[in-house]
N, C-alpha and C positions, 0 to 999 in steps of 0.2 A: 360033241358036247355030251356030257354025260344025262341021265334019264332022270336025277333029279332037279326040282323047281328051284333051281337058284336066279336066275336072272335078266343078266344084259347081255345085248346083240355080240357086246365083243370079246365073247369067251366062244363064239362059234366058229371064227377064224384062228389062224396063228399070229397071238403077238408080233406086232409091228404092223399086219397088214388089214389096210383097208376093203370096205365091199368091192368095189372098184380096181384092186391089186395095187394100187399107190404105195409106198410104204411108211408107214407112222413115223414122225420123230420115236427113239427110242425111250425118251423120257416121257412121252405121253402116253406112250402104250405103259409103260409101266408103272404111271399113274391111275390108268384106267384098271387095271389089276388089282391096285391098294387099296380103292376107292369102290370099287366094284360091292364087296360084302354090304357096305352101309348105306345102299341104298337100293335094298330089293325088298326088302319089310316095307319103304318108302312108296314104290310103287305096287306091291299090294295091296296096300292100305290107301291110295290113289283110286285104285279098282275101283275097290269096297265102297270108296266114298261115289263114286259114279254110280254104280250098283245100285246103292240105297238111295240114289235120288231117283234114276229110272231106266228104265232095260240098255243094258250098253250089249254091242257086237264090239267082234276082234276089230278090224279094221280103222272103226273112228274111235278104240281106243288107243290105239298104235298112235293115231293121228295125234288127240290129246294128250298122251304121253311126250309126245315128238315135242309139242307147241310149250312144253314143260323143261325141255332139254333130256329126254332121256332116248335112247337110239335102241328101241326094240323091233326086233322081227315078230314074225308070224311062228314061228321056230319057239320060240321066246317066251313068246306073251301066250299062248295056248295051254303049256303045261301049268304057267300060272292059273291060268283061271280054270282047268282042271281040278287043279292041285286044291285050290279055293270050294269048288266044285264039293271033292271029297271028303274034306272037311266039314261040310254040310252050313259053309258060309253062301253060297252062290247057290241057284239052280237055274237050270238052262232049260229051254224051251224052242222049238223049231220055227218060224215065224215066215212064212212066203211073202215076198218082193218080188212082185211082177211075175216072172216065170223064176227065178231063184229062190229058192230056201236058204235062209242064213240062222245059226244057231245064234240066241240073246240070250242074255245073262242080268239076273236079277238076284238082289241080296234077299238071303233069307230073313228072320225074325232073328236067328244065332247071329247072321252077318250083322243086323243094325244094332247088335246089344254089343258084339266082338267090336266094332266101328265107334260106338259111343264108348266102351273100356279104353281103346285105344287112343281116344281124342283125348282123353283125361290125362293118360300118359304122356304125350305129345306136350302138351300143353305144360305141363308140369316140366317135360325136360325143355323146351321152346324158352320157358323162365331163365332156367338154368343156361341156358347158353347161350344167353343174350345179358343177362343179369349183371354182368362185371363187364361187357363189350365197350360200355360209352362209348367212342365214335367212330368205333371199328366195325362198319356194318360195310 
């Protein structure tokens, strides 16, 4: 995978294949491809929104992402919250657990103002794409 923050678990393997070596329907793998671009802003902005409520690690975000439907590694989800990180949305701090150290991530002041600009937009397009749906949800 390449070194910049784009996304999902399943651009770390080869198209068709599973973690497990299984191999995808070919139509789902190559849905997963299509579909792939329009929802990694999605879970950024997922982060962000854990972030600004209160200190998240990688781990039980993988978890809460998972319990959302999205299939991230630790591969994955790191250079995100780096990338966050750099940005100067996120800052991270060291935090010891028992005999472990694990790095926690909290939104900045830029993160809860970038998070409240983004809700507005959301919400805004959220209208729109539901707006003419009537009872196709």
């Amino acid at each position: 995978m390449a070194k910049h923050d784009t996304g999902l678990v399943a651009l770390d393997r080869p198209a068709g294949k599973r973690r497990n070596g299984a191999r995808r329907r070919p139509l789902a793998a190559a849905a997963d491809r299509r579909e792939h671009g329009l929802y990694t802003g999605l879970i950024r902005l997922h982060v962000l929104h854990h972030a600004a409520k209160e200190t998240v690690y990688g781990f039980a975000l993988i978890e809460e992402l998972h319990r959302h439907g999205y299939a991230l590694s630790a591969g994955t989800l790191y250079p995100i919250l780096h990338g966050l990180e750099r940005r100067g949305l996120l800052r991270s701090a060291t935090e010891r657990v028992g005999s472990t150290e694990r790095r926690v991530y909290r939104a900045t002041a830029a993160g809860r103002k970038a998070l409240a600009a983004a809700k507005a937009k959301v919400r805004e397009l959220f209208g729109e794409l539901f707006e003419d749906a009537g009872g196709e949800r």
